[in-house]
C-alpha positions as CSV (number, residue, x, y, z in Angstrom):
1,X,0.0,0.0,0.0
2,X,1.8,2.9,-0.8
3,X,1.3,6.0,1.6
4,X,-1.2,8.9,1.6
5,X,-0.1,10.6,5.1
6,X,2.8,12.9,3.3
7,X,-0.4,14.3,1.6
8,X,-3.0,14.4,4.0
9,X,-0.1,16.6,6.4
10,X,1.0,18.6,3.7
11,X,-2.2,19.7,2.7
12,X,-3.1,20.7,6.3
13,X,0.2,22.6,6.8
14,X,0.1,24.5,3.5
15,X,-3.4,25.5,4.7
16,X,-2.7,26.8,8.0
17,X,0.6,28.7,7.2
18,X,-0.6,30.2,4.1
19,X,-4.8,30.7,5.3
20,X,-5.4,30.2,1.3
21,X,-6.8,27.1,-0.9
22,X,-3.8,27.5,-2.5
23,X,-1.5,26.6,0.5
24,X,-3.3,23.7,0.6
25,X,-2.4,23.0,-3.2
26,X,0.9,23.4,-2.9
27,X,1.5,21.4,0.6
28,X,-0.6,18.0,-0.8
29,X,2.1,18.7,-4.2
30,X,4.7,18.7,-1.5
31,X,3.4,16.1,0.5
32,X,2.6,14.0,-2.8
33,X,6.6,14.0,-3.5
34,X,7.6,13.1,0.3
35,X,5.0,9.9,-0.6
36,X,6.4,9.0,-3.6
37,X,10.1,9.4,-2.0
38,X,11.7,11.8,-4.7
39,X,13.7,12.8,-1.4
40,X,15.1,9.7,-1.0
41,X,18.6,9.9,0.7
42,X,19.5,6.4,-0.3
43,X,20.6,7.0,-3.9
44,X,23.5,9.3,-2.1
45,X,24.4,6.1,0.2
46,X,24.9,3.0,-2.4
47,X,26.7,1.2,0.4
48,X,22.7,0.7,2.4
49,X,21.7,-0.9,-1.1
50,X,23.9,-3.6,-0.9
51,X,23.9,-3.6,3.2
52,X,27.2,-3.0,3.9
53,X,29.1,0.0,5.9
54,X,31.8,1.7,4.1
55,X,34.4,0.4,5.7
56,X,33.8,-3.2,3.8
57,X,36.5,-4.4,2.1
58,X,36.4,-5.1,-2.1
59,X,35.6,-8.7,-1.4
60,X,32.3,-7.9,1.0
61,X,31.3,-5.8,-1.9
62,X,31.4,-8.1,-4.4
63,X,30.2,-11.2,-2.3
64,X,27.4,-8.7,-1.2
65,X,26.7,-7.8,-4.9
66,X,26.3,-11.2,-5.8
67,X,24.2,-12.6,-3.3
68,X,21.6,-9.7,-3.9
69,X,21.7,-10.0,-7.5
70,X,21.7,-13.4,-7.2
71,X,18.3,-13.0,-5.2
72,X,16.6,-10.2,-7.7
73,X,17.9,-11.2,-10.9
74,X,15.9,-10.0,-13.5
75,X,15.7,-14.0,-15.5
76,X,15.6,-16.0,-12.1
77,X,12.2,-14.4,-12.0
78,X,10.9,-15.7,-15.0
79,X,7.7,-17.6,-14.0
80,X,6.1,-15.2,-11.2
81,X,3.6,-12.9,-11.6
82,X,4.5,-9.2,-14.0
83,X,4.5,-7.0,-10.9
84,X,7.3,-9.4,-8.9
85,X,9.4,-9.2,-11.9
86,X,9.2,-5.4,-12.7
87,X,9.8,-5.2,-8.6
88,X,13.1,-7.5,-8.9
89,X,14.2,-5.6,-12.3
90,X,14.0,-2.1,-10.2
91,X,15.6,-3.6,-7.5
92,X,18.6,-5.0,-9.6
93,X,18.9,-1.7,-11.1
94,X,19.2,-0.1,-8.0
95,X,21.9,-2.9,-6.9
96,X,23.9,-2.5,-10.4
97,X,23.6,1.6,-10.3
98,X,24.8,1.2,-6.2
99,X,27.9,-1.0,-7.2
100,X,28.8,0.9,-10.1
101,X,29.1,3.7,-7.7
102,X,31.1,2.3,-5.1
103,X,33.7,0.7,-7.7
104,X,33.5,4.6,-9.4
105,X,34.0,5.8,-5.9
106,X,37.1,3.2,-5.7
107,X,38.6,3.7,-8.3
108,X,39.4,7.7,-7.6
């Protein structure tokens, strides 16, 4: 179920500090982002992707990598139902972008 309470809240607070309908427009627009997580602070942390702290060595990663990728690979999901698979496929793209990262960040 994805969440409404970032909307309900935002609408009430845009209401009460502006005292216009048009507060209330732009806090349920806020609170509408804050729902669908556009402010998500785990794209600037790929290391809680993969469940490790950064002070894991090169082999942690890539044992880590594996074992997730092994779980949400898009073609071990073959036979379940369209919604599992696009779920796994988002996932592994969030695990490839988030070792990608750490190797980039590695590398330098």
């Amino acid at each position: 179920m994805k969440r409404w309470y970032g909307k309900l809240l935002g609408f009430i607070a845009g209401w009460l500090l502006m005292r216009h309908p048009l507060g209330g427009l732009i806090g349920l627009i806020i609170g509408h982002a804050f729902d669908e997580d556009w402010f998500r602070l785990s794209r600037d942390n790929p290391y809680r992707v993969l469940n490790l702290t950064r002070d894991a060595s090169d082999a942690e990663i890539d044992q880590a990598y594996r074992r997730l990728m092994s779980q949400y690979h898009p073609d071990k999901m073959a036979g379940v139902a369209d919604d599992l698979r696009r779920q796994a496929e988002k996932k592994a793209g969030e695990i490839n972008a988030a070792y990608d990262r750490i190797k980039a960040q590695r590398k330098r």
